[in-house]
C-alpha positions as CSV (number, residue, x, y, z in Angstrom):
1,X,-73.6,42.6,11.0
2,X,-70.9,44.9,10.2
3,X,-68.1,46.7,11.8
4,X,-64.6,47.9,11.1
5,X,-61.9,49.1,14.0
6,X,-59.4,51.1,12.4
7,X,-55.7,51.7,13.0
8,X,-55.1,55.2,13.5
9,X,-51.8,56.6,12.8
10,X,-49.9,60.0,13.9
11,X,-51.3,61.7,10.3
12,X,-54.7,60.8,11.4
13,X,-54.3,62.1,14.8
14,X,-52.8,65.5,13.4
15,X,-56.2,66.1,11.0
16,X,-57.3,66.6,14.6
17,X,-61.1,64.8,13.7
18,X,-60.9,60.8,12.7
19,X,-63.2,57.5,12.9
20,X,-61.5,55.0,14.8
21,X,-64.8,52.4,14.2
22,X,-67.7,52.2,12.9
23,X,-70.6,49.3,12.3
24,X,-74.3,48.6,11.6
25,X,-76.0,45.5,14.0
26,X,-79.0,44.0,13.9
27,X,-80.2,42.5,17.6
28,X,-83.1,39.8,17.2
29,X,-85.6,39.4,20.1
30,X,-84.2,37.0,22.8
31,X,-80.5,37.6,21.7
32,X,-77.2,38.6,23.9
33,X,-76.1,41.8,23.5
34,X,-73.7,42.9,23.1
35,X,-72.4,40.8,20.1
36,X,-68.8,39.7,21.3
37,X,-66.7,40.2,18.1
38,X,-65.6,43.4,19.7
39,X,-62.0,44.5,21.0
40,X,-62.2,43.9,24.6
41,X,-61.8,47.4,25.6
42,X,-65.2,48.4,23.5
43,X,-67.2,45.2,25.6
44,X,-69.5,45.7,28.4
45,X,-72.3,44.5,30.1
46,X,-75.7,46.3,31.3
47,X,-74.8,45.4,34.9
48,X,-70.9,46.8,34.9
49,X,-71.5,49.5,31.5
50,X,-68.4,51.1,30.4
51,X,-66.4,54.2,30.3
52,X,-64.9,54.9,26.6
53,X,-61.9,57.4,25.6
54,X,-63.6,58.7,23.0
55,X,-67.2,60.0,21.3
56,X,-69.7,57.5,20.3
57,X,-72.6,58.3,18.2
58,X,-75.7,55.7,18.3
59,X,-78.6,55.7,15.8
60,X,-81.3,52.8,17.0
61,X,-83.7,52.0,13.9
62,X,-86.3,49.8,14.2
63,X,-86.8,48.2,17.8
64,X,-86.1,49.6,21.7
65,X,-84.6,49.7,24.5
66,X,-82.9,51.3,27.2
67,X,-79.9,53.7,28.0
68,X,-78.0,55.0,31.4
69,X,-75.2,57.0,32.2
70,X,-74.0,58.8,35.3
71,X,-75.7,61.8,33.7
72,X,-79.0,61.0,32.6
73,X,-79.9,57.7,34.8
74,X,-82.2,55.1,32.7
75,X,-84.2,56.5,29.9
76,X,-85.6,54.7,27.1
77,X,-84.4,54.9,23.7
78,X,-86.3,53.5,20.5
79,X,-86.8,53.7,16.8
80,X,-85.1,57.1,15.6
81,X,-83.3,57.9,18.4
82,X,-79.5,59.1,18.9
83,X,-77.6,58.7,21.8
84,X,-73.8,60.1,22.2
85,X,-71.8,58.7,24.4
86,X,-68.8,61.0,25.8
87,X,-65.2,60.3,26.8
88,X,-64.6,59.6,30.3
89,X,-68.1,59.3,31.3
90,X,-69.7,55.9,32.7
91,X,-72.9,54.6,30.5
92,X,-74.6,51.5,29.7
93,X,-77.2,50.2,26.8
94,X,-79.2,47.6,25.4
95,X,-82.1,46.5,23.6
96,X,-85.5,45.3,24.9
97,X,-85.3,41.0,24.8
98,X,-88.8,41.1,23.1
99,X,-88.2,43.7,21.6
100,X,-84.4,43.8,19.8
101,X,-83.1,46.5,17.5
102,X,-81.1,47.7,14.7
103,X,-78.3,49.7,16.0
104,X,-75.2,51.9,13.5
105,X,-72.8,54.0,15.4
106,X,-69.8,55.5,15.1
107,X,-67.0,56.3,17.1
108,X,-64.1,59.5,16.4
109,X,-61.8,61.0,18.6
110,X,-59.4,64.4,18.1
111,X,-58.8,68.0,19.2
112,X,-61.6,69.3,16.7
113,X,-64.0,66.5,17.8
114,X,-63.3,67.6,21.9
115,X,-63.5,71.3,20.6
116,X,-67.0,70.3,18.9
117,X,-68.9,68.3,21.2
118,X,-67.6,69.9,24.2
119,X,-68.8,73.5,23.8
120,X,-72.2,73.5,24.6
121,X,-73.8,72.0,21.6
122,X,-73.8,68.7,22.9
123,X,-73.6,67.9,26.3
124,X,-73.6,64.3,28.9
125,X,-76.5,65.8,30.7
126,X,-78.6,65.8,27.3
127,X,-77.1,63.1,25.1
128,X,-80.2,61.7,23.2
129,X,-81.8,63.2,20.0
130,X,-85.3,62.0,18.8
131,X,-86.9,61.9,15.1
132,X,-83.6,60.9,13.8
133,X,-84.6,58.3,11.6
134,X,-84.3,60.5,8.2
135,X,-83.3,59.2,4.9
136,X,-80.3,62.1,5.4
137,X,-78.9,60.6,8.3
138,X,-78.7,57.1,7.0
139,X,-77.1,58.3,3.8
140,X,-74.3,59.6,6.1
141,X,-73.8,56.5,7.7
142,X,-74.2,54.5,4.3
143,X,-71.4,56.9,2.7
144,X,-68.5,56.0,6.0
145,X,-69.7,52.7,5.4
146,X,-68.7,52.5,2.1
147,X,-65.9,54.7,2.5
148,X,-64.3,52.3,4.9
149,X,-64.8,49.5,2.9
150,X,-62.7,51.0,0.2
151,X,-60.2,53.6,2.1
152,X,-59.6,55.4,-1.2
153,X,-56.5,57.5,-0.6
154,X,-57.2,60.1,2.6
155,X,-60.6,58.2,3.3
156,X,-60.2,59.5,6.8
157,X,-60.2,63.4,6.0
158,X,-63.4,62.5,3.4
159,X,-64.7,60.4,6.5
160,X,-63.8,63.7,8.9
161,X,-65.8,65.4,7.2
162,X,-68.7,63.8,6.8
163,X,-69.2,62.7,10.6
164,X,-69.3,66.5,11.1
165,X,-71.8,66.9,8.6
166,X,-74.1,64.2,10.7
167,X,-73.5,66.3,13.8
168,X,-74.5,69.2,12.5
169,X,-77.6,67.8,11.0
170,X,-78.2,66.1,14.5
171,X,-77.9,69.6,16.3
172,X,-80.3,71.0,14.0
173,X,-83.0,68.2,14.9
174,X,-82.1,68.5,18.1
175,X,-83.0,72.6,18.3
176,X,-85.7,72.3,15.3
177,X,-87.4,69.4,16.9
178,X,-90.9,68.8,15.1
179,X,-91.0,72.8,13.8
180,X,-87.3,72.5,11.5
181,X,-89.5,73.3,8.2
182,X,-91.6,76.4,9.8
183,X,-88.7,77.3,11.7
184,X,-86.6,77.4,8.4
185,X,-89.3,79.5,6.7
186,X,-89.7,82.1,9.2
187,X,-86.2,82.8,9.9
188,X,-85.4,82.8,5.9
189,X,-88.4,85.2,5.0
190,X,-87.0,87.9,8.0
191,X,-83.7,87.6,6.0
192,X,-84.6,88.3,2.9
193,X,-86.7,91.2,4.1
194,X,-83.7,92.5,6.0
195,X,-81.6,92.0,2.8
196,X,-84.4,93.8,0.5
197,X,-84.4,96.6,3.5
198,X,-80.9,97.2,3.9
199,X,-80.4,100.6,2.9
200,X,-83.7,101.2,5.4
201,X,-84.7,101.1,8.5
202,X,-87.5,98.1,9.4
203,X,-90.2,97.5,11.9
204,X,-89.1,93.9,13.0
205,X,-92.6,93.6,15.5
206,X,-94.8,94.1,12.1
207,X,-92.2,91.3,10.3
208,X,-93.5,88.7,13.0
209,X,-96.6,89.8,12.6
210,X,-96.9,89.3,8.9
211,X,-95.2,85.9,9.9
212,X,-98.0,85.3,12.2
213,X,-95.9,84.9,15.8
214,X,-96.0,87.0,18.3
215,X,-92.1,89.2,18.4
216,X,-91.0,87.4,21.5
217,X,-91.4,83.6,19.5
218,X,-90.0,85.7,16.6
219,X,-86.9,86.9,18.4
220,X,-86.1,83.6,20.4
221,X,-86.8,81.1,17.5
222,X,-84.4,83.3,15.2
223,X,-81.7,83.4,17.9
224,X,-82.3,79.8,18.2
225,X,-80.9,79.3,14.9
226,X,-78.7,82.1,14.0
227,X,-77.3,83.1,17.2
228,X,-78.4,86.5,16.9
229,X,-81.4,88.4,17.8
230,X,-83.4,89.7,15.0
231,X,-82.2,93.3,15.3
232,X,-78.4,92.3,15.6
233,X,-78.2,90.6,12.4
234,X,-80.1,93.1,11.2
235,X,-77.0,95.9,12.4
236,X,-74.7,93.4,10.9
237,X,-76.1,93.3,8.0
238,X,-75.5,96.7,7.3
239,X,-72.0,96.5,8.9
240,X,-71.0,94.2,6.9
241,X,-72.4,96.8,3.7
242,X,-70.7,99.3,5.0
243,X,-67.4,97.5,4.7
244,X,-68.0,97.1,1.2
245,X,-68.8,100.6,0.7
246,X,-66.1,101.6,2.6
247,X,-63.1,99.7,0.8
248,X,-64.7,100.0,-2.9
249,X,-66.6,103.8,-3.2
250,X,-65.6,107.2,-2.4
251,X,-68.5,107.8,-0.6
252,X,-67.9,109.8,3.1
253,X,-68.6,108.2,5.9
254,X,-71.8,110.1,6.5
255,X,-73.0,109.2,3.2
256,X,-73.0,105.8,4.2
257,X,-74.3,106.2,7.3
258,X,-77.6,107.7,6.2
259,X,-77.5,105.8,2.9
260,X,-78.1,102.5,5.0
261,X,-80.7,104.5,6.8
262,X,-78.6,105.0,10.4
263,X,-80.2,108.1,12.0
264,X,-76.9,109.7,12.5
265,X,-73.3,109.1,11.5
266,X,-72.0,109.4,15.2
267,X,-74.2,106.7,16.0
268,X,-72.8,104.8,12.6
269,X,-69.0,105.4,13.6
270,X,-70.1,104.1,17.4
271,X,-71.8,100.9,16.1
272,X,-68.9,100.2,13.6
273,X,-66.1,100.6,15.7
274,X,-68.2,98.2,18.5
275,X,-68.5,95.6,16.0
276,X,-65.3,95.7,14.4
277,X,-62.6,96.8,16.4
278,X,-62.2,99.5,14.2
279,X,-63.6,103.4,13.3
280,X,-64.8,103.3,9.5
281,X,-61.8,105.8,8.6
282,X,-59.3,103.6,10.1
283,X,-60.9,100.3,8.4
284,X,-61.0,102.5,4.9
285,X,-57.2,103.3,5.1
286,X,-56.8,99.6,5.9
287,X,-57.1,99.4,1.6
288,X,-54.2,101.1,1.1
């Protein structure tokens, strides 16, 4: 067992992302839960559960059991699952009696971490990740771990930083699901075609075809990871050349218009000043 509740001071509070604990139990079969060397105001029990003011993140390895909150109602959780548990919001856990587990977690607060989890990447309704259990993930937790067990100076900021680092990996399991590796290869061959094509225009139905998905898969599994659809990267792509063109050639703006294939520069000027704020003469002058 391991755990560490840290005292958080203004200078923490200011970085606007800290840890204030962290730990890594192991629950046998037939044992209580939970253990009770906690601060009373992190105790519960299944019957009453608890309502935290701050995040939580919980990565079960090995084992099962089963989680509620007033969101989700009781789902089960087991080997490689996540669950986040969110500020102000009533949930309970616990392992499986013949079962037991092997639970890590930890728990961060700030205006960054409210910012982050609050914006529609994670949500209460939709708290638990599956296929979690990577050698990645447990690194991070290994690395807090040990950084809490040393606080070398600013331990917090490295710590900061790193808890973000599991979240974003977590989001990305959580879109990718079981397709992250085809998913990665698709979307990264379309880029570099659209960077090999940029001074062309493309034909981004023959692109999925040649990927072997139908466009419509094509154009919700790249916005599913960039954002974007297909064809607006694409435009910004070229935006973003034009810029360059723009502040470091003499080129006119029609010769960079047709020299990054637009069909017109009137549509060019339109598209740039949409995306920019700003007409391509105005943004050239902005050099000077």
């Amino acid at each position: 067992m391991y755990n560490k509740y840290q005292i958080i001071t203004e200078k923490d509070k200011s970085w606007g992302f800290y840890i204030n604990n962290l730990g890594r139990t192991v629950i046998e079969k037939n044992m209580n839960y939970p253990a009770t060397n906690h601060p009373d105001n992190y105790m519960f029990t299944w019957e009453k559960g608890r309502v935290l003011d701050e995040f939580h993140l919980v990565l079960i390895t090995q084992g099962e059991g089963i989680f509620e909150s007033k969101a989700t109602g009781v789902v089960k959780v087991a080997n490689g699952d996540v669950f986040l548990l969110f500020p102000g919001v009533w949930h309970s856990y616990k392992p499986l009696k013949t079962k037991g587990w092997t639970e890590r977690w930890v728990g961060f607060s700030g205006t960054i971490a409210k910012q982050f989890l609050t914006n529609g990447f994670f949500t209460p309704a939709a708290p638990i990740i599956s296929k979690c259990d990577k050698p990645s993930i447990l690194n991070h937790f290994n690395t807090l771990f040990k950084l809490f067990d040393e606080e070398p100076l600013g331990f917090q900021r490295l710590a900061s930083g790193i808890c973000i680092q599991l979240l974003a990996e977590l989001h990305t399991i959580k879109d990718g699901g079981n397709h992250i590796d085809s998913l990665n290869t698709m979307v990264s061959s379309a880029k570099k075609n659209m960077y090999s094509n940029i001074n062309k225009s493309i034909d981004l139905v023959q692109i999925a075809s040649e990927l072997g998905v139908s466009y419509s898969k094509f154009r919700i599994d790249f916005k599913k990871q960039t954002g974007v659809s297909p064809l607006q990267y694409y435009l910004l792509l070229k935006i973003e050349k034009s810029k360059e063109l723009l502040l470091n050639t003499n080129k006119s703006q029609k010769e960079i218009a047709f020299g990054l294939g637009f069909e017109s520069d009137v549509y060019f000027n339109r598209l740039f000043k949409r995306k920019t704020g700003s007409a391509p003469g105005k943004f050239r002058n902005q050099k000077n």
